[in-house]
C-alpha positions in Angstrom: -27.6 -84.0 46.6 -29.1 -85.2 50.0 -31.8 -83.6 51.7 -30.1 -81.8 54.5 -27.7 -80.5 51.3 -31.1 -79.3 49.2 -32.5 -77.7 52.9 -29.1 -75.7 53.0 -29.7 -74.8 49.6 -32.7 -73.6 50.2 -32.2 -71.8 53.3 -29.9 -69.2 51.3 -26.6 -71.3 51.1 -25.5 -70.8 47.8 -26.0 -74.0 45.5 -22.1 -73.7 44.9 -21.2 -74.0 48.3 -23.4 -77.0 48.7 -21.6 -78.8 45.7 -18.5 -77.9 46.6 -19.2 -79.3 49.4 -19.9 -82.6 48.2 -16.4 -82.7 46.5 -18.1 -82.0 43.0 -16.8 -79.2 40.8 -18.2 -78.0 37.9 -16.7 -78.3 34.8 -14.2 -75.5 33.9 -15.2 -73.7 30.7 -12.0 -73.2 29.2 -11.7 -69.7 27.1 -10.9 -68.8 23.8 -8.8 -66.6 21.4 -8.9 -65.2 17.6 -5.3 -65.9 15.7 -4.3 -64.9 12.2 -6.7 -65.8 9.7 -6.0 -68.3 6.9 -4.8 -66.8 3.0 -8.1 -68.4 1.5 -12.0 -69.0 3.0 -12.7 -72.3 2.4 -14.9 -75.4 4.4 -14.8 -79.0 4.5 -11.0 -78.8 4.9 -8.7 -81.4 6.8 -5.4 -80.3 8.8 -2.5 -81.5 10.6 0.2 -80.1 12.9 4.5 -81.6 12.5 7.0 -79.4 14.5 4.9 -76.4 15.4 3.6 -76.0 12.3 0.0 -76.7 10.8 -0.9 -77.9 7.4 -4.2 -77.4 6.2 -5.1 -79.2 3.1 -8.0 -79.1 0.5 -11.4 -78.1 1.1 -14.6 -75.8 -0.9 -13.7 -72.1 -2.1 -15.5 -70.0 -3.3 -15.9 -71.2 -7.0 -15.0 -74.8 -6.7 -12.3 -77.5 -5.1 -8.6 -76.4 -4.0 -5.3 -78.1 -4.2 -4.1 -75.2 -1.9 -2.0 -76.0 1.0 -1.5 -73.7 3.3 1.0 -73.5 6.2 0.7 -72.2 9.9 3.2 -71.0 12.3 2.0 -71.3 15.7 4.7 -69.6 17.4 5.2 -66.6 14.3 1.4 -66.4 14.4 1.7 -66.3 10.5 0.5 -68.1 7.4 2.0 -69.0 4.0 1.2 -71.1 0.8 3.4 -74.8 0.6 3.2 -77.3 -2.3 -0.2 -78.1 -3.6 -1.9 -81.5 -3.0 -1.2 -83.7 -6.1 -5.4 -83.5 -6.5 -8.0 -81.2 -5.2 -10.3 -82.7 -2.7 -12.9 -82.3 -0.2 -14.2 -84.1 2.9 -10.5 -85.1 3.2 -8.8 -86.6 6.5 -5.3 -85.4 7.4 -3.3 -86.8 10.1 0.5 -86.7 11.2 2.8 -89.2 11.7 7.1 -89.4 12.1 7.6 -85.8 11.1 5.3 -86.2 7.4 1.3 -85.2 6.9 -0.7 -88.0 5.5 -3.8 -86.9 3.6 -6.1 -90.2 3.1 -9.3 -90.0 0.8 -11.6 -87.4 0.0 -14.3 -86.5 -2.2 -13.8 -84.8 -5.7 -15.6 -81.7 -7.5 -17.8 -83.5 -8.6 -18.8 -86.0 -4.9 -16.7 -89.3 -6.1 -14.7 -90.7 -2.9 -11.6 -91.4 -4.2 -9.1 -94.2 -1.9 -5.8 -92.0 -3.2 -3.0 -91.4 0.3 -0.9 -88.4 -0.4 2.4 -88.4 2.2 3.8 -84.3 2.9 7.2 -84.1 3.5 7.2 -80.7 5.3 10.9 -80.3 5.7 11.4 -81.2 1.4 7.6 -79.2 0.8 7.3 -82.2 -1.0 4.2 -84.5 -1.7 4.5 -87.9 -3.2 2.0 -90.6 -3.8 1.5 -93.8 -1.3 -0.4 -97.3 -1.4 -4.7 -96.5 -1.8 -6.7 -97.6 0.8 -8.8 -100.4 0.0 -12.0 -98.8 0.1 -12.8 -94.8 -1.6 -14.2 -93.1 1.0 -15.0 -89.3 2.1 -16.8 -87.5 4.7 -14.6 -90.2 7.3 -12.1 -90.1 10.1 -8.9 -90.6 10.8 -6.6 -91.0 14.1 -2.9 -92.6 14.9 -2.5 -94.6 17.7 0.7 -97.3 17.8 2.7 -96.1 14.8 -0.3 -96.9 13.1 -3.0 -94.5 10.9 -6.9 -95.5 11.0 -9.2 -94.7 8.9 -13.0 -95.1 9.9 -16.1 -95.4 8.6 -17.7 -92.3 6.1 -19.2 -91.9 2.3 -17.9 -94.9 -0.2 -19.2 -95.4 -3.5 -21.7 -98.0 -2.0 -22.9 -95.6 0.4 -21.9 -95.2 4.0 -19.7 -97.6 5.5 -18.4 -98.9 8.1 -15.3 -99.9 7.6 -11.7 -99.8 9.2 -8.1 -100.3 7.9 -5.2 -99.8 9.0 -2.2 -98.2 7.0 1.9 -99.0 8.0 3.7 -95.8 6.5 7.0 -97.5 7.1 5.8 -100.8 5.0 3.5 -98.7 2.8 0.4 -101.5 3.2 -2.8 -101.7 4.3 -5.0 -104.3 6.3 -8.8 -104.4 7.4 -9.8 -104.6 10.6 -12.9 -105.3 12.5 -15.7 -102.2 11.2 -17.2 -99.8 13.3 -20.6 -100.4 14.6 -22.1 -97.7 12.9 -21.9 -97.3 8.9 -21.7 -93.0 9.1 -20.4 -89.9 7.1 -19.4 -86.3 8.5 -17.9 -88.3 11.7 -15.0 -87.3 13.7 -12.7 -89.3 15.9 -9.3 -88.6 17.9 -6.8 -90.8 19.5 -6.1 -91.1 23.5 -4.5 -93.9 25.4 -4.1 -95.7 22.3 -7.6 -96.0 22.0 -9.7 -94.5 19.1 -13.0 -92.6 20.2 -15.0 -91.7 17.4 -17.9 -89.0 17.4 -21.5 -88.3 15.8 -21.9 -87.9 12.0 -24.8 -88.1 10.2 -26.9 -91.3 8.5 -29.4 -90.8 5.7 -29.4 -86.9 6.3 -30.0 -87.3 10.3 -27.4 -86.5 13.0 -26.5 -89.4 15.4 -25.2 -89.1 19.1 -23.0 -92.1 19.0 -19.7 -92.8 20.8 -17.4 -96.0 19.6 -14.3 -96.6 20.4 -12.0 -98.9 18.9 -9.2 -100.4 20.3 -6.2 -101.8 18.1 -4.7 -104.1 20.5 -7.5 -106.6 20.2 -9.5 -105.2 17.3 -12.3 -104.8 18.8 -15.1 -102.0 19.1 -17.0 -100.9 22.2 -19.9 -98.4 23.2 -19.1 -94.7 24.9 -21.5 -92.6 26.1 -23.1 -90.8 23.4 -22.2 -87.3 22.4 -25.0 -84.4 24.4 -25.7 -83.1 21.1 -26.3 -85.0 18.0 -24.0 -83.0 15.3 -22.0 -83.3 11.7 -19.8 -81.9 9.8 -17.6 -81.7 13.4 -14.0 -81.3 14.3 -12.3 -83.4 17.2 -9.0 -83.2 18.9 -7.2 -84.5 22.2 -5.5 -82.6 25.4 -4.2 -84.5 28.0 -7.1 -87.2 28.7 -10.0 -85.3 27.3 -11.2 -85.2 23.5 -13.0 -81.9 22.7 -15.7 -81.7 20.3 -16.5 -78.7 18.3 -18.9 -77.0 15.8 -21.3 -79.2 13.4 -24.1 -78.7 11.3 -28.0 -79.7 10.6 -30.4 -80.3 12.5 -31.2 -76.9 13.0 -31.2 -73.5 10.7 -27.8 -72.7 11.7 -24.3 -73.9 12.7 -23.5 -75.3 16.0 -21.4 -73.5 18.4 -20.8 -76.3 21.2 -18.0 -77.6 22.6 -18.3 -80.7 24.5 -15.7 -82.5 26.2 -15.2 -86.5 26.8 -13.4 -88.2 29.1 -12.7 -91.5 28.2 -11.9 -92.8 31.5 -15.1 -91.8 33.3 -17.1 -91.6 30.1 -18.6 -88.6 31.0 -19.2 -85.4 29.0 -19.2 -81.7 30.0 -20.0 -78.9 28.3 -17.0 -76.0 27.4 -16.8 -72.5 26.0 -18.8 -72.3 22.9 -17.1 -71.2 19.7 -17.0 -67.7 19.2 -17.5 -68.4 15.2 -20.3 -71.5 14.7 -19.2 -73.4 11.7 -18.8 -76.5 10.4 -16.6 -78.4 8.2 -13.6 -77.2 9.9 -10.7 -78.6 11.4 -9.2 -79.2 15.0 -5.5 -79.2 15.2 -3.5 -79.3 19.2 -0.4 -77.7 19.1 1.2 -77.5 23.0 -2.1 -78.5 24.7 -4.2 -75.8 22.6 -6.5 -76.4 20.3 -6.6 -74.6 17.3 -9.8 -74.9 15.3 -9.7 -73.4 11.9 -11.7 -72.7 8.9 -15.1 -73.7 8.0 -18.6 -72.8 6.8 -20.3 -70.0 9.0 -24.0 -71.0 7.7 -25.0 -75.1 6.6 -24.4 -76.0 3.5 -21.9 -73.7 1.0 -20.2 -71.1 2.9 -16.5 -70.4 3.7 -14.3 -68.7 6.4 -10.7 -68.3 6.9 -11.3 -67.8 11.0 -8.9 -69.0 13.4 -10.0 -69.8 16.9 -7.7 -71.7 19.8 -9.2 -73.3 22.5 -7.1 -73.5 25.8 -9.2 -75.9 28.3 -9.0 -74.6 32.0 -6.9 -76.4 34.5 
């Protein structure tokens, strides 16, 4: 802002008038609504959406580790139970791909990462069993970008890593590619302009604020502005040309309510609507350029919550 702008200011023009002004806005908030709850409180779930519909997989209950799928109609606004996962997990990561849910890694009851890929076959309600990754991992993100699915980075039985492959569903194999700068866990990413942004996480018990993104066309990795507040345990997802980022844990003694948005092309951030329920260890699933952000723990550590909120950004 220039002088004569901060004078105006001060002499009783309102601030907004002075921005706008300037040919700055600031960043529409965006608002939020409650849907139909999910059948079962869980946490540390993964989801995906094919046709409409969204499938979310795995995750804590109360007394232990589910198989439990359930199903979502966006449009009925109703939920039912589908085919169980061959295995219950935790720390999953779901992502969709030609019409089928793929459900890569995880950790069991009792914390191993396994490397197991179960594929869903919605319209069959049929799982069946595809090629392990090369490295057992939980805690880590996935994305699609060019027909492709990547997985990136999280808790292997080494420790954190940093690693990312590359799965063909239509071959059935896998390849490495270059790893991530950061070795992480509790991490999110999402896909845009067949780029791979991924978000936060947490090393040795501490949240970071990094931003990579990884590109696939030349395998390489690359620096983003990092993330306004440090969080993990998060849940990303993509609208037009902006990623939001919700929710999160540690840090302090309670969940995170914020939303911040990224825009990869300016890599900027702005802050959105908060969540109306704080959690973490939820999921973030766009359907129709909403974002429906679903289940999680209310409080850090063990807690559980069928909630269902959906984020529609502002124009």
């Amino acid at each position: 802002m220039t002088r004569r702008h901060l004078a105006l200011a001060v002499a009783g023009t309102p601030i907004l008038t002075v921005v706008l002004a300037l040919g700055v806005r600031a960043a529409p908030a965006g608002r939020w609504e409650t849907r139909a709850p999910m059948l079962t409180q869980r946490t540390e779930v993964a989801a995906a959406a094919v046709g409409g519909k969204i499938y979310v997989v795995g995750g804590f209950v109360p007394g232990g580790v589910t198989q439990d799928v359930e199903e979502y109609d966006v449009a009925a606004n109703v939920w039912r139970r589908v085919a169980p996962l061959p295995a219950a997990l935790h720390h999953a990561a779901a992502v969709a791909l030609g019409g089928k849910v793929y459900v890569l890694g995880g950790l069991t009851a009792n914390w191993q990462p396994v490397n197991t890929v179960y594929e869903l076959d919605p319209a069959a309600n049929r799982w069946t069993t595809r090629r392990a990754m090369p490295t057992a991992r939980g805690a880590h993100a996935a994305a699609v970008a060019g027909e492709r699915i990547y997985v990136i980075a999280g808790q292997s039985p080494g420790g954190d890593t940093a690693s990312t492959e590359e799965y063909n569903p239509a071959t059935d194999t896998w390849r490495s590619r270059a790893p991530a700068p950061t070795a992480r866990n509790h991490l999110a990413a999402a896909a845009i302009g067949g780029r791979i942004v991924s978000f936060a996480g947490r090393v040795g018990g501490r949240n970071i604020a990094v931003t990579e993104i990884y590109d696939p066309r030349t395998d390489s990795w690359t620096r983003g502005a990092p993330i306004p507040t440090p969080r993990s345990g998060i849940a990303a997802a993509a609208v037009d040309n902006v990623i939001y980022v919700f929710g999160g844990e540690l840090g302090r003694p309670t969940t995170y309510a914020e939303s911040e948005a990224y825009d990869p092309a300016a890599n900027t951030w702005t802050t959105r609507a908060p969540l109306p329920t704080p959690r973490h260890g939820l999921a973030a699933v766009t359907v129709e350029n909403r974002v429906y952000v679903i289940s999680g723990g209310p409080r850090p550590g063990g807690s559980y919550s069928s909630v269902v909120e959906v984020f529609t950004p502002a124009d």
